[in-house]
C-alpha positions in Angstrom: 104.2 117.9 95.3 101.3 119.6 93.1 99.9 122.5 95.1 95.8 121.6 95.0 93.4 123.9 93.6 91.5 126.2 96.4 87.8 126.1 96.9 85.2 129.1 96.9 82.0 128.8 98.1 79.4 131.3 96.9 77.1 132.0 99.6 76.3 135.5 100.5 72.9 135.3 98.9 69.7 136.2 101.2 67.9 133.5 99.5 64.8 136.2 99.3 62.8 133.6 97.1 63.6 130.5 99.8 62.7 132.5 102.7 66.3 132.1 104.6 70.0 132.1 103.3 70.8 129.5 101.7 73.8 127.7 102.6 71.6 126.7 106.0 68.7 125.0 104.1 69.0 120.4 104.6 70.8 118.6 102.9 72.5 114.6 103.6 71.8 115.1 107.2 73.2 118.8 107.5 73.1 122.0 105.8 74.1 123.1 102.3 77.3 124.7 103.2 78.1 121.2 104.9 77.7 119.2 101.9 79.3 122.0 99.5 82.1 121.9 101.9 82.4 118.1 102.2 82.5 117.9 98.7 85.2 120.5 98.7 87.1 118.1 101.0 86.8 115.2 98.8 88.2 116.6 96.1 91.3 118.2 98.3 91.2 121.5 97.7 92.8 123.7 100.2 92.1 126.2 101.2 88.6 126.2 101.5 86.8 129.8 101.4 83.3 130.8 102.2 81.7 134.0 101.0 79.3 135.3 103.3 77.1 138.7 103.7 78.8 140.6 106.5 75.6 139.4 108.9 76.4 136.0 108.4 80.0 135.7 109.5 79.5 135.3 112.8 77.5 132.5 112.7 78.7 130.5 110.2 82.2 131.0 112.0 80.5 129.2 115.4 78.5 126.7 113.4 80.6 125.1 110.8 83.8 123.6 110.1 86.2 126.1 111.8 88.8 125.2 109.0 86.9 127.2 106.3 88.0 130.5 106.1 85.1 132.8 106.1 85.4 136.0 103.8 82.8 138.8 103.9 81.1 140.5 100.4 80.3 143.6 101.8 78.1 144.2 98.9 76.3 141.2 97.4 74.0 142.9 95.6 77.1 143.6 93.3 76.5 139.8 92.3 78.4 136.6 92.1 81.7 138.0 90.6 82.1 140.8 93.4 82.0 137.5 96.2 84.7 135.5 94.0 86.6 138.7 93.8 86.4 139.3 97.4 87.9 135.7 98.1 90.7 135.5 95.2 92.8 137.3 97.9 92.7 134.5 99.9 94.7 131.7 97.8 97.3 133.1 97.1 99.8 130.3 95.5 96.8 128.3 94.2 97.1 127.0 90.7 93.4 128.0 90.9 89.9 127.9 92.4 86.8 125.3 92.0 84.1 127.9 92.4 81.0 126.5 94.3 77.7 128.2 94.4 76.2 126.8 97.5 72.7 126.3 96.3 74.3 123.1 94.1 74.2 120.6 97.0 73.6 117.2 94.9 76.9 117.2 93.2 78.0 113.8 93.4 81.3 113.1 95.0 82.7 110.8 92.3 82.2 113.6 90.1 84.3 115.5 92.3 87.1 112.9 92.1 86.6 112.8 88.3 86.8 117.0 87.7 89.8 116.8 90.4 91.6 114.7 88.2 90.6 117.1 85.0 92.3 119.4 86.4 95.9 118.3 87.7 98.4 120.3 86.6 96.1 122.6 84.3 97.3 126.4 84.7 95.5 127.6 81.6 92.1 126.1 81.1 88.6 126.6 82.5 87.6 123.3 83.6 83.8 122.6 83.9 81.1 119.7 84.1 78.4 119.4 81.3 75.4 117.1 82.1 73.3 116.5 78.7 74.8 119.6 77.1 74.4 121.6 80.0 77.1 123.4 81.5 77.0 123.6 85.3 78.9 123.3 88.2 81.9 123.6 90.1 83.5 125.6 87.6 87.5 125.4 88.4 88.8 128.8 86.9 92.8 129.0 86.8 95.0 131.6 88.8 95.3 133.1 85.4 91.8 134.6 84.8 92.4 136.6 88.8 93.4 139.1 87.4 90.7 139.8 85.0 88.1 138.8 88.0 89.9 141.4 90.0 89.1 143.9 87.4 85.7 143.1 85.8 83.1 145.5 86.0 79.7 145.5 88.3 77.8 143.9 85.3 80.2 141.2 84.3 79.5 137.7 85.2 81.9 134.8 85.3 80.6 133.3 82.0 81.4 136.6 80.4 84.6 137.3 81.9 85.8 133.6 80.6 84.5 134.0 77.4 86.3 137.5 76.8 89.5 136.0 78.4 89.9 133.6 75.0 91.3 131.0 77.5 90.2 127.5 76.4 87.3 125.5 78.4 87.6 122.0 78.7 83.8 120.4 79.4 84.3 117.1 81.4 80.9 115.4 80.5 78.8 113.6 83.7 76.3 111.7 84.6 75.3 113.5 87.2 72.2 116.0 87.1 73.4 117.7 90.4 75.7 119.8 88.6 72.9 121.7 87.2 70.8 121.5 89.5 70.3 124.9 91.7 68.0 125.4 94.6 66.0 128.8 94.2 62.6 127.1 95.4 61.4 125.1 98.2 60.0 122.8 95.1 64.0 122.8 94.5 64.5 121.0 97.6 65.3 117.2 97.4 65.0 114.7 99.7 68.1 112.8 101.7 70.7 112.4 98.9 
């Protein structure tokens, strides 16, 4: 049996621009971090980790899914790579980790199915959608780049750390926009999708 890739879910953001964190903002009937999580679900990734600022845990602990496993970035002002590197050390055994930044919602879950299948049995690729030349998201990063996440400095970014790891990426083009589509703004916001 293939061991599934593990999720990560990037949300330990204050959403200063949105007025409120933004894995609780709408979306399909419930919050963002439902839908990232659903999504994460589809696809069959296990486990499923959630990075949160330390005075989030609680609540996102009472409020959803209870099989998430909620991981605190003490720090997120060190940036995106300091929350992946705070939840790497929960997947141990994982071939590798889709990483989710919660304010990309619309993903469609075919294209979940369709990056799943990308990445069956891939141990040394970075696996990502691209949506009329744009790269975007999940990005599925293999167990073998950990190490150098582990290790990158306060100023590196996951694009970077990829890029200097000389491992190949593999684009999987989509038709679906909600790959690179980000929420910073309430203009951001779609409607039910």
């Amino acid at each position: 049996m293939i061991t599934p890739p593990a999720a990560v879910i990037l949300a330990a953001g204050s959403g200063a621009r949105i007025g409120q964190p933004k894995y609780r903002l709408p979306a399909g009937g419930g919050t963002f971090l439902d839908r990232v999580v659903g999504l994460a679900r589809i696809a069959g990734c296990e486990p499923v980790v959630c990075v949160v600022a330390p005075q989030e845990a609680d609540r996102v602990r009472m409020k959803f899914d209870p099989t998430i496993l909620v991981v605190t970035n003490p720090d997120p002002s060190r940036g995106m790579v300091s929350s992946l590197r705070e939840a790497i050390g929960h997947v141990a055994g994982a071939p590798g980790v889709f990483v989710f930044p919660v304010d990309h919602p619309y993903i469609a879950p075919a294209t979940m199915h369709l990056l799943m299948e990308c990445v069956q049995g891939q141990t040394d690729v970075v696996v990502k959608p691209e949506y009329l030349g744009r790269g975007g998201h999940p990005v599925y990063v293999p167990a073998g780049l950990f190490g150098l996440i582990r290790e990158a400095g306060r100023d590196a970014s996951l694009r970077t750390i990829i890029a200097g790891s000389g491992m190949r990426t593999v684009r999987v083009l989509v038709s679906d926009d909600g790959v690179i589509h980000n929420v910073n703004t309430p203009d951001d916001l779609r409607g039910e999708h």
